[in-house]
Each structure stands twice: as C-alpha cells, then as structure tokens.
ROZA-983672 format. One record per residue (C-alpha): x, y, z. Coordinates in pm, whole numbers, plus 32768, in hexadecimal, padded with zeros to 4 digits. Layout:
<rs>
+------+------+------+
:   px :   py :   pz :
+------+------+------+
:    X :    Y :    Z :
...
+------+------+------+
</rs>
This chain:
<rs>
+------+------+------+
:   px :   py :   pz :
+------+------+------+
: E3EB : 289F : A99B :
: E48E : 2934 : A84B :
: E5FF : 2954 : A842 :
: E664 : 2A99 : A912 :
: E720 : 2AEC : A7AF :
: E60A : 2B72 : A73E :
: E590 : 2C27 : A83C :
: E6D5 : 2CCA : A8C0 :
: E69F : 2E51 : A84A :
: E53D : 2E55 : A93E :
: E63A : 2D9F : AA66 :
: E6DA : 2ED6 : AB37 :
: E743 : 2E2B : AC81 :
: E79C : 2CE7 : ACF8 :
: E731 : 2C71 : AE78 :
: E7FA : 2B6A : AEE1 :
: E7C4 : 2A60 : B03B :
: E8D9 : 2A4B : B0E1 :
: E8EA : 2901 : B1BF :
: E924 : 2806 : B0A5 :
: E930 : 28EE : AF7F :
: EA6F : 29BA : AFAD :
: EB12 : 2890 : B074 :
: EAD2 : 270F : B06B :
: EA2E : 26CB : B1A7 :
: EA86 : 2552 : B1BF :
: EC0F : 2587 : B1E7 :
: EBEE : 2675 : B2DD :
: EB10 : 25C9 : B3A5 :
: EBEF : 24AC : B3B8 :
: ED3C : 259F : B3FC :
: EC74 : 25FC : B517 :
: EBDA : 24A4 : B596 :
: ED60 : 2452 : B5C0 :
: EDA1 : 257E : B65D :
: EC76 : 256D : B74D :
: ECFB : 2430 : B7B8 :
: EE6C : 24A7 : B7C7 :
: EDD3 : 25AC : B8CA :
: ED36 : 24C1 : B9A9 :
: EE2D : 23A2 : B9E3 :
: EE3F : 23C9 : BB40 :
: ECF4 : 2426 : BB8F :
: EC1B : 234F : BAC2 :
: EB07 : 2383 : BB78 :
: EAF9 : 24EC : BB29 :
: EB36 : 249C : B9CF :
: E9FD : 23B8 : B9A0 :
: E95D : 24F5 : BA5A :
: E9D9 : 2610 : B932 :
: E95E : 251A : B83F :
: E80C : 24D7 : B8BC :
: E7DD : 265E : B8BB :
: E864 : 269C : B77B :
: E770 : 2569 : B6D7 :
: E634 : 2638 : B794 :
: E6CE : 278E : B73C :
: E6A2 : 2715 : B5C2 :
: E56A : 2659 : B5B5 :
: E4A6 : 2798 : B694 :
: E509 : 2840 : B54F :
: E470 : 2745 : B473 :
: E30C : 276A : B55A :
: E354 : 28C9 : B522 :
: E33C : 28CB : B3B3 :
: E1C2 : 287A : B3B9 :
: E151 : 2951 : B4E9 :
: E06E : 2A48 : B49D :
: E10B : 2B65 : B56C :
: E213 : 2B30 : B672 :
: E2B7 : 2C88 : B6E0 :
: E41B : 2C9A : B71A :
: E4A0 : 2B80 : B662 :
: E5FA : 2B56 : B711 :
: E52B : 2B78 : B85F :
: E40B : 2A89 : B814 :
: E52F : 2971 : B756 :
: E604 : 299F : B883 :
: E4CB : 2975 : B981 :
: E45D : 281A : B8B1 :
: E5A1 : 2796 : B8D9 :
: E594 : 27A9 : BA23 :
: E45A : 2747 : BA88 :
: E4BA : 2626 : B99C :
: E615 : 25BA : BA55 :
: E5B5 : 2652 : BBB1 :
: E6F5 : 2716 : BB96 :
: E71D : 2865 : BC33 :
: E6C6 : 2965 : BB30 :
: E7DC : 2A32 : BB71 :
: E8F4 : 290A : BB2D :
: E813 : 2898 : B9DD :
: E854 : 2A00 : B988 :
: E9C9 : 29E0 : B9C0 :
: E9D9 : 287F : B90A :
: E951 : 290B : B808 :
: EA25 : 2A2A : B7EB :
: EB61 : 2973 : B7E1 :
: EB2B : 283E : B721 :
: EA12 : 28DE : B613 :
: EA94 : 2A34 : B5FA :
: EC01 : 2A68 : B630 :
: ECBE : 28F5 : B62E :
: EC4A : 28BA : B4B4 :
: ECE2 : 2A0B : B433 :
: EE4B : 298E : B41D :
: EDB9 : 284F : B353 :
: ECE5 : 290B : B241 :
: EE2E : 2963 : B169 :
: EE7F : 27E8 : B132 :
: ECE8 : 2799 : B0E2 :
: EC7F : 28D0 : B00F :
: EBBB : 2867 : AECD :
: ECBB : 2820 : ADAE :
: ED0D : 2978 : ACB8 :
: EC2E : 2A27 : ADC2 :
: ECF8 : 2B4D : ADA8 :
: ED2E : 2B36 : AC40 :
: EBD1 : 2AF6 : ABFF :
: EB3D : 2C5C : ACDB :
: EC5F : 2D13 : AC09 :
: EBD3 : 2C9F : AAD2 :
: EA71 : 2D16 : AB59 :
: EAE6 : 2E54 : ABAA :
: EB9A : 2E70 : AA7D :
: EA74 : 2E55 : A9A4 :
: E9A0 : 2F6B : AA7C :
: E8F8 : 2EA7 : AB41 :
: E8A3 : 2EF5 : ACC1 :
: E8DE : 2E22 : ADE0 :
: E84C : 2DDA : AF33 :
: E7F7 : 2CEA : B01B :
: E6FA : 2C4B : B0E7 :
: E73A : 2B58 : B1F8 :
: E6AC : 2A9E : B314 :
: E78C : 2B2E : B410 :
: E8B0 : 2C6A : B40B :
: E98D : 2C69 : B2ED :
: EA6B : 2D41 : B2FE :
: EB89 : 2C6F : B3CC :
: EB73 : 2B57 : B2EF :
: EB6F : 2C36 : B1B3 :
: ECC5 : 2CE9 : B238 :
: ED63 : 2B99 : B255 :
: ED0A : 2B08 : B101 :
: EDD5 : 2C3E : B081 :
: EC74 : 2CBB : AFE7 :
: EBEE : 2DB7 : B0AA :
: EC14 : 2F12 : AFC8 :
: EB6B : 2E49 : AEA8 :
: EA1E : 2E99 : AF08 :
: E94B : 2FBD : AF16 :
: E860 : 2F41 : B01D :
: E885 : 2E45 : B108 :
: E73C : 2DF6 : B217 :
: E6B3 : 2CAC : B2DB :
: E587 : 2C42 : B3A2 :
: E5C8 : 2CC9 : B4F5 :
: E5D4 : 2E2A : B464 :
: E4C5 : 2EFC : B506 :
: E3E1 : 2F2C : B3C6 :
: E404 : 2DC1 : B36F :
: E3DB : 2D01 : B458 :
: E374 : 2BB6 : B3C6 :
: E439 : 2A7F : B35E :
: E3FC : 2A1F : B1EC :
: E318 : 2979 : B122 :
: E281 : 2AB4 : B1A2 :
: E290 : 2BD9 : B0B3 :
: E2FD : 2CB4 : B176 :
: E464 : 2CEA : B170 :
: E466 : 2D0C : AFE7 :
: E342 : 2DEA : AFF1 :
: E433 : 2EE5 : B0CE :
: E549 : 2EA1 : AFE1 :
: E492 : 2F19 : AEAB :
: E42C : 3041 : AF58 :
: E575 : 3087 : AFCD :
: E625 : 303E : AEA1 :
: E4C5 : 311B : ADF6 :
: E496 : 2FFB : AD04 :
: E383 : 2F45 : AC41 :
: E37B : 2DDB : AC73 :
: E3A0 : 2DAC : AB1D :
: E4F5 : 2E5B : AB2F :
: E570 : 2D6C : AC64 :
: E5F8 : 2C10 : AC6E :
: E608 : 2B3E : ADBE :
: E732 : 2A43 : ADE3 :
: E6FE : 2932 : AEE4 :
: E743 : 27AB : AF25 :
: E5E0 : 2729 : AFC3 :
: E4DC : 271F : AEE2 :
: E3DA : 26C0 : B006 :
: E44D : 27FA : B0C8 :
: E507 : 2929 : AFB3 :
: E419 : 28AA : AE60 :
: E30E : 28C8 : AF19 :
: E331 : 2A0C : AFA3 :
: E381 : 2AC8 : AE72 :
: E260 : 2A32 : ADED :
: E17A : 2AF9 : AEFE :
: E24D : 2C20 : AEB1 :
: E1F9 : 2BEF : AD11 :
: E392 : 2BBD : ACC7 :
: E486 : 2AE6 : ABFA :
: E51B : 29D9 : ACBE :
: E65E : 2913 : AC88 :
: E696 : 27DC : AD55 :
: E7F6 : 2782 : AD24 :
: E862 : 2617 : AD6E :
: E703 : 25E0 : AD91 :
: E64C : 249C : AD04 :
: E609 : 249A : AB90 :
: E4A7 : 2411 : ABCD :
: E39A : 24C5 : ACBC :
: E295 : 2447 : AD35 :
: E223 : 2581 : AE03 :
: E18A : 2647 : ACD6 :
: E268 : 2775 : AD06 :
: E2E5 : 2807 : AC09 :
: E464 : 285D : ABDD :
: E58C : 281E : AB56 :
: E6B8 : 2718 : ABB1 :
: E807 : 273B : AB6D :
: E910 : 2624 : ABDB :
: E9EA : 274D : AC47 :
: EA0A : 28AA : ACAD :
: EAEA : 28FB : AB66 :
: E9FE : 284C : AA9F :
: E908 : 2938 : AB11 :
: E9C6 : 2A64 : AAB5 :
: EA26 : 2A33 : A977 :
: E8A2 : 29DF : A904 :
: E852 : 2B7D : A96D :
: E9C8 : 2BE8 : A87B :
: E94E : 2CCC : A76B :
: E91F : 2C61 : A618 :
+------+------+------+
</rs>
C-alpha cells in the first residue's frame, strides 16, 4: 500500500474501530479480570458462572462474524450464549449488561490509546471527518474516553440497517453513504487484520492496522502502523 502521504488530498474521512483502536484492550481486560474476581469473593460459584457467560457471550460473536444472515444481532448473540451455558436468557442479558457494558466505562480513561486525543485534534485540524464503526454501541465508551464531540458520525452492528458483524461490508458501506462519500475519499482504522482489513477490502477502502504484525500472510492489503499517532501523522499535509 503507498504511503497515505501521497494520497491524503483524495482522503475526506477517517472510520475508526473502537474496541482496541481508541483503547488498548489488553489492560482493560485485565483491570476487569481483577475486578470480576474482587466481585465474587464470597460467592465463587457465581463468579465461575458470570465468567462462563461472558467467554460464550464473546465467542457467539466470533460464529457470528461468518453467518450468512442472523437477524437481531444482540438477540441471536444473547440466545447462543445461552443455549451455550444453559443459563437463563434473561440473567445472560443482565451479565452482560453489567460486566460488558457499564463496569468497563470507569476503566477506559486509564487504557485509552496513547495521544488519542491529540491525535483526532490533529485530524480534525487538517479537515478531515470523523466517524466510527463498531461491533457494539459506542457512544458510552466514546463519552468516557473524553472523545465523543470529535466525530461526525458514530454507528455499530446492531443498528437496524446494519445488522452484520464485520468482515462483512456492511457497516462501512452505510458509513460512506451516510457520510455521502467515495471509497476512495475514506480511510478505515482498525486492530484485526483477519476481521477490520478484511472488511474494508469488500467495501473497496484503505485500511490501517495499527499494532498489527509487520508481515501478513492473509493477502489483504493494508497498512500497519506500530501506533495510533504514527498513523496520524503519515495523513499531515505536505
């Protein structure tokens, strides 16, 4: 892939990923292993329990990824890991709710991607649009990284005209024609080459894998960057 340098005047917008793009993934998961266990000292029965559902919550979304159709995506995910654990769907729902979606929000500050701020001023600063794409709601975790005004359109897969968890297209395909882009004019941002690189290859866009391997072996194509800054500063105007 040719330096983005180059190619910066035709680049309009930026998409970022948010799990593991915006925020380093591994820290938090940790902060919250502890904390997981912290909340089930005396009961840890029920603790073994919250983390078997939480293990099938996440892998349902990996079969996910390669289903041809599947509906309501928090629906069918939270129906898998059920049937997977044999736990009542209505207390994986609630499991889910508190340890996936809310307990993590007071961590993010402490494991956002270093000069992420910095770095989307700098891409705003040089005209460039913003918005994101993610595998589940954003918004929450975008208000507590301290980053949610910086972009101009924010969606994920369980919106209704999505739908679908990448590598499928779809979710950048709504994004250009929300943000009523080429994909020539549209960079995508992400951290799994097997999952984001391949999607905005089906959708015909740039790709940047940052802290992704130096040598692929998949036949995508994109671009790596070590880090998030070093990503920005190869689309600053010459």
């Amino acid at each position: 892939m040719p330096d983005l340098r180059v190619t910066h005047p035709v680049v309009k917008a930026v998409i970022f990923d948010v799990d593991g793009t915006l925020y380093r993934q591994r820290p938090l998961r940790r902060a919250m292993a502890v904390r997981l266990v912290a909340g089930h000292l005396l009961h840890p029965i029920r603790g073994m329990r919250t983390a078997r559902i939480l293990a099938a919550y996440r892998q349902a979304q990996e079969d996910m990824r390669a289903d041809a159709a599947v509906g309501d995506l928090t629906e069918v995910q939270l129906l898998a890991a059920s049937a997977r654990t044999g736990v009542d769907l209505a207390e994986v729902a609630r499991c889910v709710a508190r340890w996936m979606d809310v307990a993590p929000l007071a961590l993010l500050p402490r494991c956002a991607e270093h000069d992420l701020v910095e770095s989307l001023d700098l891409l705003r600063s040089w005209g460039l649009r913003l918005a994101v794409l993610s595998d589940y709601p954003a918004d929450a975790k975008l208000a507590a990284l301290g980053i949610a005004d910086h972009f101009d359109l924010v969606l994920c897969a369980q919106d209704a005209d999505i739908g679908r968890f990448k590598p499928h297209p779809r979710g950048l395909e709504v994004a250009l024609q929300r943000l009523e882009l080429d994909a020539a004019e549209v960079l995508y941002v992400g951290n799994r080459s097997e999952v984001d690189a391949v999607s905005a290859a089906a959708a015909n866009i740039r790709c940047v894998i940052v802290g992704g391997p130096r040598v692929r072996t998949d036949g995508t194509d994109y671009h790596t960057t070590r880090t998030l800054r070093e990503m920005t500063m190869m689309l600053e105007p010459t």
